[in-house]
N, CA, C and O atoms as a GROMACS GRO file, in nm:
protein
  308
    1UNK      N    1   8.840  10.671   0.275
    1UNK     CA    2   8.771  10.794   0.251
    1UNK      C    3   8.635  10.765   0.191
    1UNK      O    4   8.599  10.656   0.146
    2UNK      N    5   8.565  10.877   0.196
    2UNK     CA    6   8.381  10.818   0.156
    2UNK      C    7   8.365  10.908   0.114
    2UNK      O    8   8.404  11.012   0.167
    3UNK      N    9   8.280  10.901  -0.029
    3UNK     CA   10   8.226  11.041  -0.079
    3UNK      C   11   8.028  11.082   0.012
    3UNK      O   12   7.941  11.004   0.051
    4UNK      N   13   8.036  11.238   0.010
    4UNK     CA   14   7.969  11.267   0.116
    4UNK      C   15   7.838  11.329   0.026
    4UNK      O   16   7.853  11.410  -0.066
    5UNK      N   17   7.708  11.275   0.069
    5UNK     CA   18   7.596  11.308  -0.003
    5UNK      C   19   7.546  11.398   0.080
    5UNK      O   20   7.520  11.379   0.199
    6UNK      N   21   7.525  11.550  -0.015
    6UNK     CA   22   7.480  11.659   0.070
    6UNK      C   23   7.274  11.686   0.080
    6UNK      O   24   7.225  11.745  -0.016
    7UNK      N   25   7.221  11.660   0.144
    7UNK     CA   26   7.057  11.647   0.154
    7UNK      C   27   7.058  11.812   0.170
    7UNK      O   28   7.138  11.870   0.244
    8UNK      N   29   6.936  11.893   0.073
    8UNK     CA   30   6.920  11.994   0.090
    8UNK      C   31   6.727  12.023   0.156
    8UNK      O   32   6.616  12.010   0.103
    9UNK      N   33   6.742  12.036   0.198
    9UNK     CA   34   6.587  12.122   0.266
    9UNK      C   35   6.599  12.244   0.279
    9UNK      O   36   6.704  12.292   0.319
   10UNK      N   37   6.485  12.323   0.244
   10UNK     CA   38   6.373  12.443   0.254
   10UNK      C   39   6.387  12.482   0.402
   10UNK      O   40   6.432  12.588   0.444
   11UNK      N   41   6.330  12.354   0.495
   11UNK     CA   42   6.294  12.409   0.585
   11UNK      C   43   6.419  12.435   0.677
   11UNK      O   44   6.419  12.546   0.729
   12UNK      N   45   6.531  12.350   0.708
   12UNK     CA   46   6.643  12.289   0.791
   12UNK      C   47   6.792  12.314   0.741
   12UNK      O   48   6.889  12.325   0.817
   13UNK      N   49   6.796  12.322   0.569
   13UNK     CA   50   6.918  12.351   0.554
   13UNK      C   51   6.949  12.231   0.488
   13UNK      O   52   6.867  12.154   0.438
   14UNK      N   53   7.112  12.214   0.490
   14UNK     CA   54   7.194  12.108   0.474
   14UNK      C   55   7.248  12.004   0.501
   14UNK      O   56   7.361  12.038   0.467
   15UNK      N   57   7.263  11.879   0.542
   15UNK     CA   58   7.278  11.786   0.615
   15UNK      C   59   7.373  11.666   0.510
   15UNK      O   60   7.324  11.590   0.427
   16UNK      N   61   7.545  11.684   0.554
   16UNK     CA   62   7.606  11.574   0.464
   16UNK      C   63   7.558  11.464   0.544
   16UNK      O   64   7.493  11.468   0.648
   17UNK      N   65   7.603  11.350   0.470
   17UNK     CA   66   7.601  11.207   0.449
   17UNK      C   67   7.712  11.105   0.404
   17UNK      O   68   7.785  11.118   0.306
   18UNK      N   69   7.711  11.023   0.474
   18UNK     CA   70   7.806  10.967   0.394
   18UNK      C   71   7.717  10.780   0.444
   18UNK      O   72   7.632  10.753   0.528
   19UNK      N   73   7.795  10.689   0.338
   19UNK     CA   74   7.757  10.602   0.365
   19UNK      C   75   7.870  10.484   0.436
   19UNK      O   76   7.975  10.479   0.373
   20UNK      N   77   7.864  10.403   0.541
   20UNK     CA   78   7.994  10.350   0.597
   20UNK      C   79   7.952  10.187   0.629
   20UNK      O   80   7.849  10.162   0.691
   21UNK      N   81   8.027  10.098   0.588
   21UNK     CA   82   7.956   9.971   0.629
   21UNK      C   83   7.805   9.936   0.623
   21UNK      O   84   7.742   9.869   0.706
   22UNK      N   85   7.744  10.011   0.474
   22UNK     CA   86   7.612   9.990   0.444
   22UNK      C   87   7.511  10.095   0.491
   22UNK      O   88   7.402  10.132   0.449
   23UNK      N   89   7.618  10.140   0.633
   23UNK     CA   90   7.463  10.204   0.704
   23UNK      C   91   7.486  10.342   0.636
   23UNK      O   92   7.558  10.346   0.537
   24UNK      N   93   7.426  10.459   0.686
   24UNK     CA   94   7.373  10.603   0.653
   24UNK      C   95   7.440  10.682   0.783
   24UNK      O   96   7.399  10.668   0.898
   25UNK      N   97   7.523  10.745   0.755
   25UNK     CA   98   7.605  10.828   0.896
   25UNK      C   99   7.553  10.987   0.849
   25UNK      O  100   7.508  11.028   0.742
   26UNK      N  101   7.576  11.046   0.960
   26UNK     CA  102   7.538  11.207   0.913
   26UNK      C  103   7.613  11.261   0.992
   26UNK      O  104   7.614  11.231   1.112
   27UNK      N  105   7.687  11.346   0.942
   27UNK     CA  106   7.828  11.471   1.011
   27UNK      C  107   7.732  11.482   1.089
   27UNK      O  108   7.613  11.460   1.067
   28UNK      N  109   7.814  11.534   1.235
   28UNK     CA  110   7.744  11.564   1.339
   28UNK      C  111   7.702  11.675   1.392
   28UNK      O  112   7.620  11.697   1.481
   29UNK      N  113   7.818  11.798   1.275
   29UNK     CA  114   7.835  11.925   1.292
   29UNK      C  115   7.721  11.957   1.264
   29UNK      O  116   7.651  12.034   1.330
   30UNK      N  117   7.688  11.894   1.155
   30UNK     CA  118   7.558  11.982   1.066
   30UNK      C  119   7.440  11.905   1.122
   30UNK      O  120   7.339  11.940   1.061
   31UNK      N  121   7.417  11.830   1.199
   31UNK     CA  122   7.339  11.832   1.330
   31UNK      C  123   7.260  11.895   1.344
   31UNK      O  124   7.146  11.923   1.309
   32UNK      N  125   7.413  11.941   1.462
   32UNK     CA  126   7.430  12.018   1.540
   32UNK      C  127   7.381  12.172   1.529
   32UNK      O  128   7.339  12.244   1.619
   33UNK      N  129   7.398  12.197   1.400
   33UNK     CA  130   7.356  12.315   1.342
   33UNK      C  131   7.217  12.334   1.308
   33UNK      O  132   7.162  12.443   1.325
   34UNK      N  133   7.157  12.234   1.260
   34UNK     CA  134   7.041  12.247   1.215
   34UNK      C  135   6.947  12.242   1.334
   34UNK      O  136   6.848  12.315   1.338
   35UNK      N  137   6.982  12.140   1.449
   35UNK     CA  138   6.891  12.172   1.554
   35UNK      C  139   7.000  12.287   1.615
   35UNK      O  140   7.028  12.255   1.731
   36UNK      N  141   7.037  12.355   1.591
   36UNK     CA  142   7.072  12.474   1.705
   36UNK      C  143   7.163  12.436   1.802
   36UNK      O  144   7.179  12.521   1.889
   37UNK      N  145   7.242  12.313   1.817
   37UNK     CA  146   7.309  12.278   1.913
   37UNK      C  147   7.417  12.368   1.921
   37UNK      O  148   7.474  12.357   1.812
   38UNK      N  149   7.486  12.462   1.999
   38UNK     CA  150   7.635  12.527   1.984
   38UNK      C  151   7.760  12.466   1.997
   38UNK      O  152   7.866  12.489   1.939
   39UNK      N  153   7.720  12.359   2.110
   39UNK     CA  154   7.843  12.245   2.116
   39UNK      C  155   7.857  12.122   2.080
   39UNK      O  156   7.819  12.038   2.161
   40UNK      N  157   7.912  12.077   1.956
   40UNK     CA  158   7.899  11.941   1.917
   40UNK      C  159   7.977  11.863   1.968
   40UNK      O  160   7.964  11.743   1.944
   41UNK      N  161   8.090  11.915   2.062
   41UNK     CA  162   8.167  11.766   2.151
   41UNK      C  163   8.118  11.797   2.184
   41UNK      O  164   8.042  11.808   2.088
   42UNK      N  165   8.027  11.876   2.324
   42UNK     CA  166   7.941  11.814   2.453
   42UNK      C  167   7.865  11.728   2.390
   42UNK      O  168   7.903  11.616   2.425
   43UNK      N  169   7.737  11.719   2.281
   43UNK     CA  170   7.657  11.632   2.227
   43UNK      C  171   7.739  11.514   2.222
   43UNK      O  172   7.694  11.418   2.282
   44UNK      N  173   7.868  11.497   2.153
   44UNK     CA  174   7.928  11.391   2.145
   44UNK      C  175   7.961  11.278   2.248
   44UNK      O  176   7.946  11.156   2.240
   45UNK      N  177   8.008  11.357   2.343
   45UNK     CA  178   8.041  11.314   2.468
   45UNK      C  179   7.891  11.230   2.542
   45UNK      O  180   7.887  11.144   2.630
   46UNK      N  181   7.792  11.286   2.474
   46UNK     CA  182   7.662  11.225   2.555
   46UNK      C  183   7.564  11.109   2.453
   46UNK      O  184   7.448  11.070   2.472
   47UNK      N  185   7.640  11.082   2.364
   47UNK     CA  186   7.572  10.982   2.274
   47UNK      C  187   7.619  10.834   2.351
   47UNK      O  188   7.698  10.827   2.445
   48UNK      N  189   7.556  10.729   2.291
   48UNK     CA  190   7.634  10.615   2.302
   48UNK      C  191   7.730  10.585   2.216
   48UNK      O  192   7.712  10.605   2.096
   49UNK      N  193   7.826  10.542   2.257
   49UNK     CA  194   7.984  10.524   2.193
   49UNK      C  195   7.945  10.462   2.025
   49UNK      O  196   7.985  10.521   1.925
   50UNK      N  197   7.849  10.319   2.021
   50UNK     CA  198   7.837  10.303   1.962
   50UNK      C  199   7.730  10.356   1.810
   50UNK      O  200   7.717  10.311   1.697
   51UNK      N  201   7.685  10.447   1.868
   51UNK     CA  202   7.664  10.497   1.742
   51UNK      C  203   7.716  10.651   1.704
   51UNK      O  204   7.642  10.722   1.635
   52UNK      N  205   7.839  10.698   1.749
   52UNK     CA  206   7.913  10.796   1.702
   52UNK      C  207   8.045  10.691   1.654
   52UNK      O  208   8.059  10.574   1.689
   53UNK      N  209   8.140  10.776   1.558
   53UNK     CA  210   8.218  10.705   1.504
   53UNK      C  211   8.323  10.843   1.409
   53UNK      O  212   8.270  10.954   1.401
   54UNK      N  213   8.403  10.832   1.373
   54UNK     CA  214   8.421  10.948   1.236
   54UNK      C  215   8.526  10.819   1.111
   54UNK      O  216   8.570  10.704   1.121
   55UNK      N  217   8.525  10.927   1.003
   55UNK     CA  218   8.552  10.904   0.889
   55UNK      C  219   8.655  11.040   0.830
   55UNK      O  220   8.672  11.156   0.867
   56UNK      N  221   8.717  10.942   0.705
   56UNK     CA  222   8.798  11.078   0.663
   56UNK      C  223   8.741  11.127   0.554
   56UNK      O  224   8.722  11.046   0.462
   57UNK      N  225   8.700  11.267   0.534
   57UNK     CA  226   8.631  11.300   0.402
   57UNK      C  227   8.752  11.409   0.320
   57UNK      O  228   8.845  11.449   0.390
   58UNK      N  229   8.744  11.451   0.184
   58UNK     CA  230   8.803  11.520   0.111
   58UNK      C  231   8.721  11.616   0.130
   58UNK      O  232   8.600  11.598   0.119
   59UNK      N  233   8.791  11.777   0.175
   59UNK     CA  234   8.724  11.905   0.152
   59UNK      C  235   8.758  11.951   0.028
   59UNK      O  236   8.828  11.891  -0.053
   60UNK      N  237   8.701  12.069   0.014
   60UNK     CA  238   8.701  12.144  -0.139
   60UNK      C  239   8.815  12.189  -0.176
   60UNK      O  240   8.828  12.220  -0.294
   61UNK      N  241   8.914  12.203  -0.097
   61UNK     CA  242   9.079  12.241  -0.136
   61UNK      C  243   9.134  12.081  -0.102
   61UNK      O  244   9.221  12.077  -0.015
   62UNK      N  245   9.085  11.925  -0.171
   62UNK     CA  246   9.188  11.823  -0.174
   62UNK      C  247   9.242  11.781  -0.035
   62UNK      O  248   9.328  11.693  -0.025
   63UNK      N  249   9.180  11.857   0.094
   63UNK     CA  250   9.234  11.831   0.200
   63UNK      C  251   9.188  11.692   0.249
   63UNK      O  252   9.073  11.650   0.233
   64UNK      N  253   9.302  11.614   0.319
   64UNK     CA  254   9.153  11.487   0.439
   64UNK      C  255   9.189  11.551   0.562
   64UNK      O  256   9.283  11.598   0.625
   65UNK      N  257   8.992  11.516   0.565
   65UNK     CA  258   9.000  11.596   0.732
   65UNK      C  259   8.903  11.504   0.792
   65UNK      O  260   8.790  11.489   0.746
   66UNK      N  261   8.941  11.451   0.878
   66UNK     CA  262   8.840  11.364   0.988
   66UNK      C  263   8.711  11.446   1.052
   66UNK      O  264   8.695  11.553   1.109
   67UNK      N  265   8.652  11.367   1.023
   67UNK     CA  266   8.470  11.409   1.082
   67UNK      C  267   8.407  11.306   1.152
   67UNK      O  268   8.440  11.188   1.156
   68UNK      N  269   8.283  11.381   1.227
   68UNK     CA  270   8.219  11.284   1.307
   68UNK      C  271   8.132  11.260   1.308
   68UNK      O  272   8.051  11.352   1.324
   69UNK      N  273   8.082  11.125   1.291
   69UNK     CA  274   7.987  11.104   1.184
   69UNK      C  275   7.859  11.030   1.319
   69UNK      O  276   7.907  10.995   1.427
   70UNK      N  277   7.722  11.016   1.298
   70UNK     CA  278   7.633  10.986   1.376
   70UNK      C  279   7.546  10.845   1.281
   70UNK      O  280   7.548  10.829   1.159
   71UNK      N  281   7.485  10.772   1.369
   71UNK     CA  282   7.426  10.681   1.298
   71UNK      C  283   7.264  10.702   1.341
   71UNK      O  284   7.232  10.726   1.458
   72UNK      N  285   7.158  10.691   1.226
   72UNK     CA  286   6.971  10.743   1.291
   72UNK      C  287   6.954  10.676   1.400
   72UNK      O  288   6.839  10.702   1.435
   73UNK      N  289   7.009  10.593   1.486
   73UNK     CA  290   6.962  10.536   1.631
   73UNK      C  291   7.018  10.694   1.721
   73UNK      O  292   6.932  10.751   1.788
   74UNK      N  293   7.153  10.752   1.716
   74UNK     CA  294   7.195  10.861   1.759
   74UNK      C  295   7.081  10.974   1.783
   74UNK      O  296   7.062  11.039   1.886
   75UNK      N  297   7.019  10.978   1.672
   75UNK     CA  298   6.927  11.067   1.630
   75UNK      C  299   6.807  11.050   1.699
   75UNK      O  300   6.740  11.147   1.735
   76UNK      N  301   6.770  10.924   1.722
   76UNK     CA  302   6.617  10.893   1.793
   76UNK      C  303   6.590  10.920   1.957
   76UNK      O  304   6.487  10.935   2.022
   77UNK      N  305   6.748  10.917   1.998
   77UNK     CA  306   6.753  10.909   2.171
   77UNK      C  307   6.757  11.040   2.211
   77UNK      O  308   6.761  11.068   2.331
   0.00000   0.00000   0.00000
């Protein structure tokens, strides 16, 4: 499990984080959201394998819930 660093912006909103094997991953949902995407498996489905991945995070009711996490190469293509 990974604790999840939440980035706040003015302009964009919210964007968790988490950190995994050094690198910087970012939920994909909140993406997804911030650019406007409506479907985050289609996006998923069209990344390269290797830089999508998920993780298990703790929600606010103690739950683990698997997420899907993106790496900034994801982000550049």
């Amino acid at each position: 499990m990974s604790n999840l660093i939440v980035f706040k912006n003015r302009d964009f909103g919210e964007v968790r984080t988490i950190k995994k094997n050094e690198e910087v991953r970012f939920i994909l949902n909140d993406v997804c959201a911030i650019l406007e995407i409506a479907n985050a498996r289609d996006t998923k489905s069209r990344l390269d394998k290797g830089d999508v991945g998920t993780t298990n995070v703790i929600d606010s009711l103690g739950r683990t819930q698997k997420m899907t996490v993106i790496n900034e190469y994801a982000l550049k293509k």
